[in-house]
C-alpha positions as CSV (number, residue, x, y, z in Angstrom):
1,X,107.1,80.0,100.7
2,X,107.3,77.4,98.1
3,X,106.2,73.5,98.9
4,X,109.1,71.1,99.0
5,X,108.8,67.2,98.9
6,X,111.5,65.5,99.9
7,X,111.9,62.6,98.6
8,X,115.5,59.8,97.8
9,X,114.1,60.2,93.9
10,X,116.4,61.5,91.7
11,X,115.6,64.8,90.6
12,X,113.0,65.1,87.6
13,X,114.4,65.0,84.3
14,X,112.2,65.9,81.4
15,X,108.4,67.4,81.7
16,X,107.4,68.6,85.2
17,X,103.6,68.6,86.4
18,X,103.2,71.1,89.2
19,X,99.9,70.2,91.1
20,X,97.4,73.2,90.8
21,X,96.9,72.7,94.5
22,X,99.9,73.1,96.7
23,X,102.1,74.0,93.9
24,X,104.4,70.8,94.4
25,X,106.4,69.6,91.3
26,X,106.3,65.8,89.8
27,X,107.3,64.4,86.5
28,X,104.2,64.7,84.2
29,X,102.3,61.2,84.2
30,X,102.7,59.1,81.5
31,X,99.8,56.9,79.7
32,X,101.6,53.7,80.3
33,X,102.7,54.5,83.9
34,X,101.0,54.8,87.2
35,X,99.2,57.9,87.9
36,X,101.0,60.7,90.3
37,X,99.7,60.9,93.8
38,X,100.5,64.3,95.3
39,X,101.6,64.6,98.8
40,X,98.6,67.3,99.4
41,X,95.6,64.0,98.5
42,X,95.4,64.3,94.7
43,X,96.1,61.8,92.4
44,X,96.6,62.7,88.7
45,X,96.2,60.1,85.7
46,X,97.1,60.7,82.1
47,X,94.1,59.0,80.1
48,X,95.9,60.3,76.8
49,X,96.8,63.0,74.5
50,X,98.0,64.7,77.8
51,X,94.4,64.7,79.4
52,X,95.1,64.6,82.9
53,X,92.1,62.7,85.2
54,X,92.0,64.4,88.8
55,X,90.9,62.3,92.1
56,X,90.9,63.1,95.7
57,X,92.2,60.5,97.9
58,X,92.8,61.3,101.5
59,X,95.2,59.2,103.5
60,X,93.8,59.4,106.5
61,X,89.9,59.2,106.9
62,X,88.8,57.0,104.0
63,X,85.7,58.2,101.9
64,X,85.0,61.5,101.2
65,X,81.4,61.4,98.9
């Protein structure tokens, strides 16, 4: 069954990012915007020319490394 995050966002217009982890679908992150956090921990940066920068942050527990 597919992931589904509800959220009171509109729906996404344009380019979608679906996270390579839980399959979960966001608008793709822009260089001058915040990155995307994920619902499943990971957050997703766009450091240019559509090169996406990938970090684990748990919400619960801290640290990890």
């Amino acid at each position: 069954m597919a992931s589904v995050t509800y959220t009171a966002q509109s729906p996404i217009a344009g380019q979608i990012f679906t996270c390579p982890r839980c399959q979960r679908e966001h608008a793709y992150p822009r260089v001058e915007q915040k990155p995307i956090r994920c619902e499943c921990g990971w957050w997703y940066t766009n450091v240019g020319h559509h090169h996406l920068v990938e970090e684990f942050k748990p919400r619960i527990g801290g640290h990890t490394g």
